[in-house]
C-alpha positions as semicolon CSV with decimal commas, in nm:
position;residue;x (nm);y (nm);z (nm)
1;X;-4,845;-7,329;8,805
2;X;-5,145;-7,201;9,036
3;X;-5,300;-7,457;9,273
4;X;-5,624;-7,545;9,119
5;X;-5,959;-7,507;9,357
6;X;-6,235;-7,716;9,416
7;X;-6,601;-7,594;9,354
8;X;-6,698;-7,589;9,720
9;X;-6,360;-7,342;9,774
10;X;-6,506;-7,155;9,507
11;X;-6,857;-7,106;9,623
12;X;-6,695;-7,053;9,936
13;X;-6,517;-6,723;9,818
14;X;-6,810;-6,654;9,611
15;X;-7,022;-6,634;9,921
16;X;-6,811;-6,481;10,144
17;X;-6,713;-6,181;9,851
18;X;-7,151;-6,121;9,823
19;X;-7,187;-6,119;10,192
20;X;-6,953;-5,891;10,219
21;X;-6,693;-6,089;10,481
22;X;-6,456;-6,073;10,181
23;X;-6,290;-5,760;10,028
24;X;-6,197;-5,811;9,692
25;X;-5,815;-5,671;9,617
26;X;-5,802;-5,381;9,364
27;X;-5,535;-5,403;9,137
28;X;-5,287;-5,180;9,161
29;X;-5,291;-4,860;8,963
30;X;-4,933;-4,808;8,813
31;X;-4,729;-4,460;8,934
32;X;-4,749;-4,227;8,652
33;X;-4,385;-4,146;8,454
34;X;-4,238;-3,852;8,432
35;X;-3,904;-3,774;8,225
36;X;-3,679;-3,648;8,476
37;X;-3,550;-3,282;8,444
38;X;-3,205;-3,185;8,455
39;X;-3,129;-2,897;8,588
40;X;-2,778;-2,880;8,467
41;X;-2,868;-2,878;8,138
42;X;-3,208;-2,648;8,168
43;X;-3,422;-2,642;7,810
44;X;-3,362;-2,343;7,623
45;X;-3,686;-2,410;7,420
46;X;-4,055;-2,407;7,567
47;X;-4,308;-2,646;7,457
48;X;-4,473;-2,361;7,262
49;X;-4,192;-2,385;7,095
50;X;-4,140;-2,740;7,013
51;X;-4,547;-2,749;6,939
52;X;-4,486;-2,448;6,650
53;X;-4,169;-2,633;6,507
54;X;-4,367;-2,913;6,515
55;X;-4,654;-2,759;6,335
56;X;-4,379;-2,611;6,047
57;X;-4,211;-2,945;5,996
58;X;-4,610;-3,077;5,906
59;X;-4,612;-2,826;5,662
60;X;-4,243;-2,938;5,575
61;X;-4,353;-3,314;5,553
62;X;-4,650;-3,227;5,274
63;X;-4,453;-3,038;5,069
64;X;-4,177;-3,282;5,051
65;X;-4,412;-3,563;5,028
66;X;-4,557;-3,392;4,705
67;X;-4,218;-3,376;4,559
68;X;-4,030;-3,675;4,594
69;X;-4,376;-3,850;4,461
70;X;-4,314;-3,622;4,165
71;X;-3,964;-3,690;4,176
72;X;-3,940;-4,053;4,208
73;X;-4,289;-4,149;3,992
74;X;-4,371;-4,351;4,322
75;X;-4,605;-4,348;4,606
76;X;-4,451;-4,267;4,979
77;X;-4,570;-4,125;5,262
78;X;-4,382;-3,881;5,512
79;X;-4,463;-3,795;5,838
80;X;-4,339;-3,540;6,135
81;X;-4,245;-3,799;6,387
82;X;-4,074;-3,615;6,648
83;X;-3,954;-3,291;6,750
84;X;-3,659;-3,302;7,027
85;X;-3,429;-3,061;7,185
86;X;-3,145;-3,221;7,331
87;X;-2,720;-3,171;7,280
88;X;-2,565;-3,198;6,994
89;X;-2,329;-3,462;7,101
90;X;-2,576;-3,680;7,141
91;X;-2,704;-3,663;6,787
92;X;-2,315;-3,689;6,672
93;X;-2,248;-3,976;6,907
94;X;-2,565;-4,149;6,729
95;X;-2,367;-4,125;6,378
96;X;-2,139;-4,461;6,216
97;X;-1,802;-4,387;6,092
98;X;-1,935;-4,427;5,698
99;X;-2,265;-4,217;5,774
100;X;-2,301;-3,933;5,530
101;X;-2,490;-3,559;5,605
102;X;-2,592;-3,304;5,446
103;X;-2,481;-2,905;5,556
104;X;-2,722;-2,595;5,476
105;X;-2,703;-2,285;5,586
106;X;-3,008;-2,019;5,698
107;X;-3,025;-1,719;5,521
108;X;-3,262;-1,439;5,717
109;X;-3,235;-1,135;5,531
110;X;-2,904;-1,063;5,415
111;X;-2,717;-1,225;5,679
112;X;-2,591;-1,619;5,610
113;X;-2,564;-1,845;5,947
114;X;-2,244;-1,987;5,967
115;X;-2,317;-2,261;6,223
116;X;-2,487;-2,513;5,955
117;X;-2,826;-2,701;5,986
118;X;-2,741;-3,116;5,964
119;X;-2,900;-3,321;5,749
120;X;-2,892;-3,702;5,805
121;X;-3,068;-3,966;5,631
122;X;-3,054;-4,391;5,697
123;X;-2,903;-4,533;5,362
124;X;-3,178;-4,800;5,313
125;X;-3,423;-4,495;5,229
126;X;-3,155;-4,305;5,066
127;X;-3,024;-4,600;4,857
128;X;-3,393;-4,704;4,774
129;X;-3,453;-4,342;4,623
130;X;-3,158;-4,365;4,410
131;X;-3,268;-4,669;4,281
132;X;-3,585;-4,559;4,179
133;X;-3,440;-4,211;4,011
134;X;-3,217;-4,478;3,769
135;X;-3,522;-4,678;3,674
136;X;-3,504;-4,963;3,926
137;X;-3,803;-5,056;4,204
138;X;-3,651;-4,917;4,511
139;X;-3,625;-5,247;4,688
140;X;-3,366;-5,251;4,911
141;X;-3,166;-5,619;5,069
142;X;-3,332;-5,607;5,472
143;X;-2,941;-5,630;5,592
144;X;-2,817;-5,322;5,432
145;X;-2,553;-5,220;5,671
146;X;-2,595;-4,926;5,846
147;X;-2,263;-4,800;5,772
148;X;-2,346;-4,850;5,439
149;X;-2,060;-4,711;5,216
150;X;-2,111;-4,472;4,902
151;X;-2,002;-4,503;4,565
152;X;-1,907;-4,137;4,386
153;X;-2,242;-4,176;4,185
154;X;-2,422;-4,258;4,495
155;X;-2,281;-3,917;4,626
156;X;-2,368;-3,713;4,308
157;X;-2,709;-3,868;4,320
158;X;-2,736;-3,801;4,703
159;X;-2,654;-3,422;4,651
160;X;-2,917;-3,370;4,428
161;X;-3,178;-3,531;4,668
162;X;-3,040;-3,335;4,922
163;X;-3,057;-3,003;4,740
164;X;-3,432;-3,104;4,615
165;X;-3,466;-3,091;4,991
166;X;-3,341;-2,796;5,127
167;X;-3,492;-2,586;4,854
168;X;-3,856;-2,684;5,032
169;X;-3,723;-2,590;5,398
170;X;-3,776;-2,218;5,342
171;X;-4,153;-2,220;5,228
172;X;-4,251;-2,420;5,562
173;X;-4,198;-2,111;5,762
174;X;-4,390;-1,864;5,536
175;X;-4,715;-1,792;5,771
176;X;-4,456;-1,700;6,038
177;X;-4,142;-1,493;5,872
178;X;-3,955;-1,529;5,525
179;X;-3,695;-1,740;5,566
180;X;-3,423;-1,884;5,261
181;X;-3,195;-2,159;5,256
182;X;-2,908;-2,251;5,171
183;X;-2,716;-2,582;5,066
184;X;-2,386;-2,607;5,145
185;X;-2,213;-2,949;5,104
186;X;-2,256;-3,329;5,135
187;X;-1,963;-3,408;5,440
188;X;-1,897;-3,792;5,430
189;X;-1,699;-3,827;5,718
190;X;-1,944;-3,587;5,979
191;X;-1,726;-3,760;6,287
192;X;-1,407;-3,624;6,176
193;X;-1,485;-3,276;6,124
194;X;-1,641;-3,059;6,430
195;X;-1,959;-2,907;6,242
196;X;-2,129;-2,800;6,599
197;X;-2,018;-2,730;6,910
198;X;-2,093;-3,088;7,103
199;X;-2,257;-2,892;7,385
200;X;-2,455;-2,699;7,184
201;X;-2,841;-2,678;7,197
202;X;-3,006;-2,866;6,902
203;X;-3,335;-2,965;6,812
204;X;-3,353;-3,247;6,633
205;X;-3,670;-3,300;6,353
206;X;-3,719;-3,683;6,317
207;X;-3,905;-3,779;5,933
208;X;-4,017;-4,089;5,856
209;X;-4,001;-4,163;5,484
210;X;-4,252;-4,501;5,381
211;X;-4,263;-4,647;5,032
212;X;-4,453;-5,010;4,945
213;X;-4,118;-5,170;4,961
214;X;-3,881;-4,956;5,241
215;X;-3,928;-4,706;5,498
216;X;-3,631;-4,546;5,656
217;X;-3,615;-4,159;5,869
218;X;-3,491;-3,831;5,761
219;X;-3,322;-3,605;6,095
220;X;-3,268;-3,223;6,050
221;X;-3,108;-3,086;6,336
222;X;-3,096;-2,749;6,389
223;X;-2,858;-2,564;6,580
224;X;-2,986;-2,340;6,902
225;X;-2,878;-2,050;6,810
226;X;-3,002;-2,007;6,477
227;X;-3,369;-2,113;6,628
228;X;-3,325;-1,825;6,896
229;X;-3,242;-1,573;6,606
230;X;-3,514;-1,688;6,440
231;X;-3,776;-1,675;6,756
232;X;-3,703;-1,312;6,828
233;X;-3,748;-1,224;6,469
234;X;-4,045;-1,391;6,466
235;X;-4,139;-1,186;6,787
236;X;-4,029;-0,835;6,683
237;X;-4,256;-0,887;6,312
238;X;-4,534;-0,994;6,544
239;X;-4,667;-0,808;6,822
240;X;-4,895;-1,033;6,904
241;X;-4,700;-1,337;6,980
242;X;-4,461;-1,141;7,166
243;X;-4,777;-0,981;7,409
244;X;-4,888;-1,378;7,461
245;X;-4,477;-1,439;7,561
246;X;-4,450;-1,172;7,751
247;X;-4,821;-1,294;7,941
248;X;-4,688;-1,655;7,985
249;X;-4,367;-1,507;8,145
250;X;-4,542;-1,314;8,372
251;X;-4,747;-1,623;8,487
252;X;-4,443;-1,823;8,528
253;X;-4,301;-1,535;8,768
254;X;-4,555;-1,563;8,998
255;X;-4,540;-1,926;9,031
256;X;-4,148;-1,878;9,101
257;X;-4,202;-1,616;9,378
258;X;-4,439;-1,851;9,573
259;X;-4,144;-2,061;9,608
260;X;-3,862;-2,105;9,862
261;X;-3,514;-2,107;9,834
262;X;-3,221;-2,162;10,132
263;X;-3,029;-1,914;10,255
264;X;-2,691;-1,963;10,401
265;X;-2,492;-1,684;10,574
266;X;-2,156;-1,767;10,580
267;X;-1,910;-1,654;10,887
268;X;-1,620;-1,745;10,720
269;X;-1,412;-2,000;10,606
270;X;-1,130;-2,152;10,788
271;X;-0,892;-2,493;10,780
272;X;-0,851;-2,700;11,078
273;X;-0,629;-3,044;11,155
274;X;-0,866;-3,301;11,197
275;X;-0,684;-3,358;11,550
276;X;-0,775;-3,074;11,630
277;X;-1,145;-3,094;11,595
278;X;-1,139;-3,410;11,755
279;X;-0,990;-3,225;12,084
280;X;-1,280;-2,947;12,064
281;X;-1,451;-2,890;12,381
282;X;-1,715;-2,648;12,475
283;X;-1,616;-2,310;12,448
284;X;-1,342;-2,349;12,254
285;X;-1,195;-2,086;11,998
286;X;-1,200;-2,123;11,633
287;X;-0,997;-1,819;11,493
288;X;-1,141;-1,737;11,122
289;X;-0,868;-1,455;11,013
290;X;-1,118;-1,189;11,037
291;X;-1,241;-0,891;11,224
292;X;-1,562;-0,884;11,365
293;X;-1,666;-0,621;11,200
294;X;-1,599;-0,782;10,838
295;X;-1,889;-0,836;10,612
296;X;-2,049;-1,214;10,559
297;X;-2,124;-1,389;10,265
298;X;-2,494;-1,486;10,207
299;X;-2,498;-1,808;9,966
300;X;-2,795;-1,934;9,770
301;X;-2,767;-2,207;9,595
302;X;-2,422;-2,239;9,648
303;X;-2,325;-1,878;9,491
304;X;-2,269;-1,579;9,675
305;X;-2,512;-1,352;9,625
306;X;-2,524;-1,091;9,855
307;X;-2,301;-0,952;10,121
308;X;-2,341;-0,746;10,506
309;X;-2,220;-0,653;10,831
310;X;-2,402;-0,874;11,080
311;X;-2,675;-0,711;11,340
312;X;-2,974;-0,739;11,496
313;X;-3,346;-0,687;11,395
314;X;-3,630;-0,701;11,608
315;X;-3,461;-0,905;11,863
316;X;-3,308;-1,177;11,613
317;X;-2,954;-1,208;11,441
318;X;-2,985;-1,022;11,079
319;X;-2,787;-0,927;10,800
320;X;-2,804;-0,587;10,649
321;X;-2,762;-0,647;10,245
322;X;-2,447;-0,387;10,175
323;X;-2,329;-0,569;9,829
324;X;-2,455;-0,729;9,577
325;X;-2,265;-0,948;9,337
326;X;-2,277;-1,012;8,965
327;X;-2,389;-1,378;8,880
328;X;-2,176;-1,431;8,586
329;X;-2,359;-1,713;8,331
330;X;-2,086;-1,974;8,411
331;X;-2,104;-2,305;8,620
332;X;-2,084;-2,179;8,984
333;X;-1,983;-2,562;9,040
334;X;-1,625;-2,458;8,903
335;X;-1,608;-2,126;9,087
336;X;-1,316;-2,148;9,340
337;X;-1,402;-2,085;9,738
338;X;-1,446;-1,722;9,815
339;X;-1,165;-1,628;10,039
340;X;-1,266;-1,481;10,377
């Protein structure tokens, strides 16, 4: 507990904080957050991005708000909670043994998606809409397990939720392109079976579903590469967006070329006892395997880029660029040592 002070200590600090002998401490202002980027796993999505999806899955929310309250002859409320990109696997790892999806495919066109859009909803809000559709209230025991297991009539009723469901998904994309889909199955056992590949790009739409009695969350997640199919369709039916892309990327460029990047030009590479390094004197020999007049390697960020025959230019050691080499998209951090 604080010591306690007398009135004549605090007229005393009164006195000396108006006069001015006293300096009052400011309290401190907390250091702003920021999410930390990973540059191993760069996002493949822009906040434009996320900001329309989240603007579609509003549209998605009314529309299925309108329909389960005509479906259920009850009073909910469903909201666009979140819009995330992140890796599959950790979506998957999230899943219980017992937990039950839902698969449904895009159809653009006349071309069907194979890689499936998940559908994954908590069994208190699942088992509370059930309920309701056979005449009951919808209330649901508070320690429903999470790995709550279904009956086969739970299943058949879950289904046609499910389908009631995907049917809306299509008309919340309608100001942007015409889009259909598809349902496919309910999967019981989503850990056993490999739906996605676990490093794969998702985006993952969080719903939350509120009745009087329950609330519980609805999670889409859709796959990366069926977003990216549907982003440049979206761009090639209108020019417009894709001048304002193209604007953005050019503003982004300019940012990148004010900044700076090492350079490493690389002699060679050679393998040496550590005895014998610890006998190195001045003016010692290290023999590389090489001629002098062999080209170097210049490295940036760890991958060869670029290589020369060493000179001279304007009085200071250069190297002339000669080759350049492809940067396959793989991890560089697997590539072997070039040999020299």
């Amino acid at each position: 507990m604080a010591e306690k002070l007398s009135q004549a200590e605090i007229d005393a600090l009164l006195s000396a904080a108006f006069s001015g002998q006293a300096q009052l401490s400011k309290p401190k202002e907390e250091a702003p957050k920021y999410r930390k980027y990973d540059f191993k796993s760069p996002r493949k999505f822009t906040k434009d991005r996320l900001k329309m999806l989240n603007g579609i899955f509003d549209s998605y929310s009314r529309s299925l708000n309108t329909r389960i309250n005509g479906l259920l002859h009850s009073t909910c409320e469903v909201e666009c909670s979140s819009v995330e990109e992140q890796r599959y696997y950790e979506f998957s790892n999230a899943l219980t043994d017992g937990a039950v999806v839902s698969l449904a495919h895009l159809v653009m066109g006349e071309k069907r998606e194979e890689i499936p859009i998940v559908v994954f909803a908590t069994p208190t809000i699942m088992v509370s809409m059930m309920d309701r559709m056979m005449g009951g209230t919808g209330a649901v025991e508070d320690d429903l397990p999470s790995d709550y297991s279904y009956t086969d009539l739970d299943l058949t009723l879950y289904e046609s939720l499910m389908r009631d469901f995907v049917s809306l998904l299509g008309g919340s994309w309608e100001n942007y392109i015409d889009l259909d889909f598809e349902f496919g199955r309910v999967e019981p056992n989503p850990t056993l079976v490999q739906l996605i590949n676990l490093e794969e790009t998702v985006v993952l739409v969080g719903m939350d579903i509120k009745f009087p009695n329950c609330d519980g969350r609805l999670s889409i997640c859709l796959p990366g590469m069926m977003l990216t199919n549907i982003f440049t369709a979206i761009n090639r039916e209108n020019p417009g967006l894709r001048a304002a892309q193209e604007d953005c990327s050019d503003e982004i460029y300019d940012h990148l070329r004010e900044s700076t990047l090492e350079i490493v030009v690389e002699l060679g590479r050679t393998t040496v006892e550590l005895r014998d390094i610890y006998h190195l004197n001045v003016g010692d020999i290290i023999n590389l395997n090489q001629s002098k007049d062999s080209l170097v390697g210049v490295r940036i960020g760890g991958a060869r880029w670029f290589s020369g025959p060493m000179g001279t230019y304007a009085k200071h050691l250069a190297v002339k660029i000669k080759d350049v080499h492809e940067i396959a998209a793989v991890d560089r951090r697997s590539e072997p040592a070039d040999e020299q």
